[in-house]
C-alpha positions in Angstrom: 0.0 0.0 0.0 2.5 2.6 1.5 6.1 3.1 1.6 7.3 6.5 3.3 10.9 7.1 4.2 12.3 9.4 7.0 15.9 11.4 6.5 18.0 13.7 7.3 21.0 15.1 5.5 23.3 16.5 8.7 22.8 16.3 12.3 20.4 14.4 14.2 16.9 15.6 14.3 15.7 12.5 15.8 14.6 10.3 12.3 14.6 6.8 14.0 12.2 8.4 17.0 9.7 9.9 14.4 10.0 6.8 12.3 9.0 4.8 15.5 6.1 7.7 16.4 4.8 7.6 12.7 4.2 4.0 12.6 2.8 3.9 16.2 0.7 6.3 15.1 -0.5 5.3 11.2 -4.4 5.6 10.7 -6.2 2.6 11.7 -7.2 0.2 9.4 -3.3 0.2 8.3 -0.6 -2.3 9.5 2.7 -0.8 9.8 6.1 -2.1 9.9 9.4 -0.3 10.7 12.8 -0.8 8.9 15.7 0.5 9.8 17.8 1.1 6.7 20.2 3.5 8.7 23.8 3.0 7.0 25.8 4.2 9.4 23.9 1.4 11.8 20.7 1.0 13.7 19.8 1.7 17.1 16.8 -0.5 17.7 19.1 -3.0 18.9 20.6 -1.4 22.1 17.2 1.0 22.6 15.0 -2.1 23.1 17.2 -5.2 23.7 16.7 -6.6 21.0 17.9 -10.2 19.6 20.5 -9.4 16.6 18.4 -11.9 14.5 16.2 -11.8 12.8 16.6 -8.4 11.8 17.8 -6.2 8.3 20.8 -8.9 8.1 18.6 -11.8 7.9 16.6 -10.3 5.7 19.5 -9.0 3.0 20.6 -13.0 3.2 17.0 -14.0 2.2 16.8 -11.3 -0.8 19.2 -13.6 -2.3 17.1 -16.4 -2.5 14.4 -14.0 -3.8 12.1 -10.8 -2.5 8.0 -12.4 -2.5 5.7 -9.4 -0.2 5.9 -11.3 2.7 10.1 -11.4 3.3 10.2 -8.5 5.5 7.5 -9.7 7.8 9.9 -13.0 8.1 12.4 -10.7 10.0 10.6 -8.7 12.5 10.8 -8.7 16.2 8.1 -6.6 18.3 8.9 -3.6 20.4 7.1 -3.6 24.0 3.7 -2.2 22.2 3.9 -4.7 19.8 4.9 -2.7 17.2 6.5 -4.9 14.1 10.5 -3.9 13.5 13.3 -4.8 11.3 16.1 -3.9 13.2 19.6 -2.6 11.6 22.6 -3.9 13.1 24.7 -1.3 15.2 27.8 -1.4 13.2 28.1 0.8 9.7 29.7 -1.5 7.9 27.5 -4.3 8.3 24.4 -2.1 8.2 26.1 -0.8 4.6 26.3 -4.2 3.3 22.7 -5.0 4.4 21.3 -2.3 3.0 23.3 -2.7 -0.7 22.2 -6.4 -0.8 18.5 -4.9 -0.4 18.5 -2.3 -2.5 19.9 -4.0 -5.2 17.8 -3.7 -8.1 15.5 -1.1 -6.7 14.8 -1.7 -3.0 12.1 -4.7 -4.6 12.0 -6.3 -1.5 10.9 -3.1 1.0 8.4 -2.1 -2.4 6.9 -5.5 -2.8 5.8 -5.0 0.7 4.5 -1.8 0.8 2.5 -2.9 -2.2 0.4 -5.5 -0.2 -3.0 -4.0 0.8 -3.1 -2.5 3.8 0.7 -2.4 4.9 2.6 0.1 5.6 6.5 0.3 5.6 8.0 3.0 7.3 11.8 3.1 6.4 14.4 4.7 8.7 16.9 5.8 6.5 19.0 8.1 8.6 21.4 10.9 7.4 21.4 10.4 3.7 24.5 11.7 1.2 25.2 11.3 -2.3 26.6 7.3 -2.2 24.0 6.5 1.0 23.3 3.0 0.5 19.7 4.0 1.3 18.9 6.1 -1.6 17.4 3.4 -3.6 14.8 3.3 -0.8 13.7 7.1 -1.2 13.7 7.0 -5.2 11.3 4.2 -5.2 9.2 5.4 -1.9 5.4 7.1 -1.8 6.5 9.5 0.5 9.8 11.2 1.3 9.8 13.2 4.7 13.2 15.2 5.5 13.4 15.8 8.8 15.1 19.1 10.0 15.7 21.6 12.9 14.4 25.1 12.3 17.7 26.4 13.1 20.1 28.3 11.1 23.5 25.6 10.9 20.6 23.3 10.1 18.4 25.0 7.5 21.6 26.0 5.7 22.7 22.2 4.9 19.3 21.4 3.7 19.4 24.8 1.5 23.0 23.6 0.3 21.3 20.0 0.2 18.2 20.7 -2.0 19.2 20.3 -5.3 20.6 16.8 -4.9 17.6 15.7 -2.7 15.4 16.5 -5.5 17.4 14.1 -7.9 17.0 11.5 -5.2 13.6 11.5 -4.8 10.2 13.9 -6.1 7.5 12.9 -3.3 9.4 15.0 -0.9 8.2 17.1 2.3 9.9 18.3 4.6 9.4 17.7 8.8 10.9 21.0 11.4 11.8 19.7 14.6 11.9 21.9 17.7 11.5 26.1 17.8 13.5 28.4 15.2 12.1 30.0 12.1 8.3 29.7 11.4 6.7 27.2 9.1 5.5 29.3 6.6 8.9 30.9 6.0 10.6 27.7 5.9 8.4 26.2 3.1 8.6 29.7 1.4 12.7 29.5 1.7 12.8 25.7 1.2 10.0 25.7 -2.2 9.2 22.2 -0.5 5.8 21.4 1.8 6.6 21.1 5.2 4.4 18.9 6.2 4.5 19.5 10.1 6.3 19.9 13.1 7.4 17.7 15.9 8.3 19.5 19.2 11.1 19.5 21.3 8.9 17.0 23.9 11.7 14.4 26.2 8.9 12.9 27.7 7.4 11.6 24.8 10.5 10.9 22.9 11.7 9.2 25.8 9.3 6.7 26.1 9.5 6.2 21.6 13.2 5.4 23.3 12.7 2.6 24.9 12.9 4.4 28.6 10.0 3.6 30.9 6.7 5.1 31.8 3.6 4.9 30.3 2.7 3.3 27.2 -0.5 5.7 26.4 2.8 8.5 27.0 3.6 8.1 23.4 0.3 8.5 22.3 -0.7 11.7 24.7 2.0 13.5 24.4 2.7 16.7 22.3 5.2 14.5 19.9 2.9 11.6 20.1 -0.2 14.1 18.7 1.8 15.9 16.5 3.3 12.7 14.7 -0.6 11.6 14.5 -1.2 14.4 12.4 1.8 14.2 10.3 1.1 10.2 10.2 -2.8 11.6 8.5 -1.0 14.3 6.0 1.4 11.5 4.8 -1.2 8.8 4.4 -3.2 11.0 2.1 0.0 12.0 0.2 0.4 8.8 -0.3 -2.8 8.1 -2.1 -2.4 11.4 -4.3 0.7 12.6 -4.4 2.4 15.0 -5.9 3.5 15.2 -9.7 7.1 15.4 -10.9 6.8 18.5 -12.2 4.7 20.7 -9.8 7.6 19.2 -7.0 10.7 20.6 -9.5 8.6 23.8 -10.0 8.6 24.3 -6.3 12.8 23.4 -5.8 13.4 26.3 -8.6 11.0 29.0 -6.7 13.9 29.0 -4.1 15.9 30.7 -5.9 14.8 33.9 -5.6 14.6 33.7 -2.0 17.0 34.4 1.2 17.6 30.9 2.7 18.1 33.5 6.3 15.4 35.4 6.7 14.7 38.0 9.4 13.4 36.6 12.4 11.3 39.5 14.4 12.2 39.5 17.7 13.8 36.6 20.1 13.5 33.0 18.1 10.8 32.5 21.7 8.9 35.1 20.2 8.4 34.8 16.9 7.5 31.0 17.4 4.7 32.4 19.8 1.2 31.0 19.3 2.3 29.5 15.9 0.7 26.0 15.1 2.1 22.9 15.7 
């Protein structure tokens, strides 16, 4: 039915936590699955105490022997709320080689099984480059989401970023993280949709973490509602999302456009009573 993947290109504005949050928090009706696709390697692992098999290794040994729908579902373990994961392994170079087997003639496996009804595949890819191993998962994914802190340093690598992105993949939105510059003058700088905005909430990420409390905590709290919403917006995108060319129009309307514009006041100000 669905595959979205979560990014970033510097930093880290928390992809494997929203990836965790998004799925948690797909519409119902949907079942989801998370895969961690992270080249520089995974962090399920350690988070949750997880088994090292089966897991994203298991599965790039089974793509050999061929990629049916129902591969990915052989290789899951369950997070405390039952949640369905493929877990990367923590080391980069194994991770890398995983992920190269997979992708390997177009991601097939991860695409096969977003195209059963009613799944969803929500694919951590991490910080992404030009050479990621993961980039064969955003070219062939419904939905792209680039996370990103509202910040200056980090604005100005996905400015610098932009043009490559758009080569990688054209279903692309964009995700703020935390305070900074508004949404509207991010999506105006950026040409992109920004889709949303997760806040900076430690009780809710911590429990996405793996740390105790509450299970309903995820779901309550200000990241857990905001990732609801952004979980809606990407589901429909999915269904009708947007054409090749209206996406390039909107990476060339940048160009006439400060990627630093004026903020009025303190950055606590000028986020004041915006939506989240």
């Amino acid at each position: 039915m669905t595959l979205v993947a979560l990014c970033s290109v510097k930093g880290s504005p928390g992809v494997t936590t929203a990836a965790l949050g998004l799925a948690a928090r797909w519409p119902a009706g949907d079942l989801p699955v998370v895969v961690e696709c992270d080249a520089a390697g995974g962090d399920l692992l350690a988070r949750f105490r997880l088994a090292t098999s089966p897991g994203l290794v298991s599965l790039a040994a089974a793509v050999r022997r061929g990629a049916e729908p129902g591969l990915v579902w052989q290789h899951t373990q369950r997070l405390p709320g039952g949640l369905p994961v493929v877990a990367g392994p923590a080391g980069a170079e194994q991770a890398r080689a995983a992920l190269e087997q997979i992708t390997d003639g177009g991601a097939a496996v991860l695409r096969r099984a977003a195209d059963r009804p009613g799944t969803v595949v929500v694919a951590d890819c991490g910080q992404v480059g030009q050479g990621s191993a993961s980039l064969g998962i955003l070219r062939v994914a419904d939905v792209v989401l680039l996370l990103a802190r509202s910040q200056d340093d980090a604005l100005a690598h996905v400015v610098a970023s932009l043009d490559v992105v758009a080569r990688w993949s054209q279903p692309l939105s964009c995700v703020l993280v935390g305070g900074g510059y508004r949404t509207g003058e991010v999506a105006q700088t950026l040409g992109i949709e920004v889709i949303g905005r997760l806040p900076d909430d430690h009780h809710g990420a911590a429990v996405l973490c793996g740390r105790p409390g509450r299970r309903s905590a995820s779901t309550q709290s200000p990241l857990g509602r905001a990732l609801a919403r952004i979980a809606a917006l990407a589901a429909s995108r999915a269904l009708t999302p947007l054409g090749g060319k209206e996406q390039a129009a909107g990476f060339r309307k940048r160009g006439s456009i400060s990627p630093y514009p004026e903020r009025q006041g303190s950055p606590h100000t000028s986020w004041e009573g915006v939506s989240r």
